[in-house]
C-alpha positions, 0 to 999 in steps of 0.5 A: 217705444217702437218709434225710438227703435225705428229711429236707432235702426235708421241711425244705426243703417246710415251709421254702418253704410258710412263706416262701410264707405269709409273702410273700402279701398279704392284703386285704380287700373290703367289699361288700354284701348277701350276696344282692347283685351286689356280694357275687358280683364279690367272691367272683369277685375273691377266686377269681382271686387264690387262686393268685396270692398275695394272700388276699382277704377278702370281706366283706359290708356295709349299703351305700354309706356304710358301705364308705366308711368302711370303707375308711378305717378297718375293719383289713384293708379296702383295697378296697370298692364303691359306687355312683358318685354317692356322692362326690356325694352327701357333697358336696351331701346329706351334712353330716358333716364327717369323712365329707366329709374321707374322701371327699376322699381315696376314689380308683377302682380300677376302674369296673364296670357300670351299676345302673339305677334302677328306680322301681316305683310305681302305675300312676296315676303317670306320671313322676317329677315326681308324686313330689311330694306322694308317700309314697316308699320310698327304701331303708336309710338309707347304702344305695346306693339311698338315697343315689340317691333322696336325690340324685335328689329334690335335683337334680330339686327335686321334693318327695315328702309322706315319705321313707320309710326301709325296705329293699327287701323291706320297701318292696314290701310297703309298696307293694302294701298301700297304704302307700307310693305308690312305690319306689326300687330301684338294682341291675343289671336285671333285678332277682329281687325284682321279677321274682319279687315283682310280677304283673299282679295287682298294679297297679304299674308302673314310673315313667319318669325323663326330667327333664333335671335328672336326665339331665344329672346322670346317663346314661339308659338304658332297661329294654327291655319285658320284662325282668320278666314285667308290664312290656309297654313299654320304660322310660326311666330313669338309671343309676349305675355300680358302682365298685371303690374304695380309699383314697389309701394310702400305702406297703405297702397302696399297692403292694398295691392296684396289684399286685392291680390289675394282675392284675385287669387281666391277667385279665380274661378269666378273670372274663368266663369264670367270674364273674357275668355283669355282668362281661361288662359291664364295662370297666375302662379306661372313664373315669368323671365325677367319679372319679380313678384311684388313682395307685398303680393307675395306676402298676401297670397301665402296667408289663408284665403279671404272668406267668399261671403261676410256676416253682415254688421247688421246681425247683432244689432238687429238682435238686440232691436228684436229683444228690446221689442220682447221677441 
């Protein structure tokens, strides 16, 4: 008798693990460079949802652009960020007609936190005006930096001599040799590169950006003096907020992305206590210009939040095991 029981408990085991396999969700997230801030609230999402059902894949991208269209096309890949602007950007820079098309239907998950543009040049430039005539490094092409500084020059109509199309590692090279005369760079301040790349010695400063071309366009902030070791004033700047984004599914990935949602939601807390610390920065419910909110997120975020912990399936069963072995 007890060797039955041992059996239907050993069937019943791989029968619940299957089922519970079968039932999770899985998703993906594009992010970006494995170095990156993106990358880290990835692998922090992905932790959160490990006992929750939903397997998340964390993948890591070349910027902006790229997720953008992986999103909308790369198999298992509901969920990207990027940086706010880009909408803009494929609007007013960008000519590709299907990435127009795509971004059309891109929709806010969740706004996250502000990156500051930090715009590192010598210290003979003043502002952001003598750009003009100006050999500037502006990142990758399809990076986030890139799509900021190609959108910066547009809305202030400043002119730079050449846009040079390298990363970041590479343009402060670049910059301190001589061959280029500044540098965008758009990522949460402070910023290791220039933390641990930049001295006294070297003669570089951080360039204020003040146009009111670009302040209407996009909130400014400051880098307060001394947020890197060189830097002895504060420094006006914008900011471009990081936006957790999906595309406008319909049907299961919709219902998906809302589920995943609204534990996000629901646990919040735990991410303030155990992820990156921008989380601590973050606000979920803040409204952003420009962006609409995923009706299917929407939908999920107004429903009671999902329970913490769950009664494990094994309970019952293991009730009636126990009466048929008479305890």
């Amino acid at each position: 008798m007890k060797r039955q029981v041992l059996q239907l408990l050993l069937a019943f085991v791989a029968i619940v693990s299957f089922t519970s396999a079968a039932l999770a969700i899985d998703l993906g997230i594009t992010t970006g460079s494995e170095q990156g801030t993106y990358y880290q609230f990835g692998l922090n999402l992905q932790t959160l949802m490990k006992d929750k059902d939903i397997n998340l894949t964390v993948a890591p991208s070349k910027g902006s652009i790229d997720n953008i269209y992986a999103v909308f096309q790369k198999p298992g890949t509901q969920l990207g960020i990027v940086q706010a602007d880009v909408l803009a950007f494929v609007s007013r820079v960008q000519t590709d007609p299907v990435l127009q098309r795509i971004a059309k239907k891109t929709k806010m998950v969740f706004p996250l936190y502000n990156e500051e543009v930090h715009l590192l040049g010598r210290s003979t430039i003043r502002d952001f005006d003598d750009l003009a005539d100006k050999r500037v490094a502006v990142g990758r092409e399809g990076s986030g930096t890139y799509l900021t500084a190609r959108l910066l020059f547009k809305v202030s109509d400043v002119v730079p001599k050449e846009m040079v199309y390298i990363d970041t590692g590479e343009a402060l090279a670049a910059l301190k040799a001589g061959r280029v005369d500044a540098m965008f760079y758009v990522a949460g301040a402070p910023v290791k590169l220039l933390s641990e790349g930049v001295t006294e010695s070297d003669g570089l400063a951080l360039i204020p950006i003040s146009s009111k071309n670009i302040t209407e366009f996009y909130p400014g902030v400051e880098i307060p003096a001394r947020t890197y070791p060189w830097q002895a004033n504060a420094v006006p700047t914008v900011a471009v907020k990081a936006v957790l984004i999906s595309f406008d599914f319909r049907h299961g990935d919709c219902e998906n992305v809302g589920k995943f949602a609204q534990l996000v939601s629901a646990n919040r807390g735990w991410l303030l206590r155990n992820g990156h610390p921008k989380w601590k920065v973050v606000d979920l419910d803040a409204p952003l210009k420009g962006w609409e909110q995923y009706d299917c997120v929407k939908k999920y975020l107004s429903k009671r939040p999902v329970a913490a912990e769950k009664a494990s399936p094994m309970n019952p069963v293991l009730d009636a095991i126990k009466q048929m072995l008479g305890n």
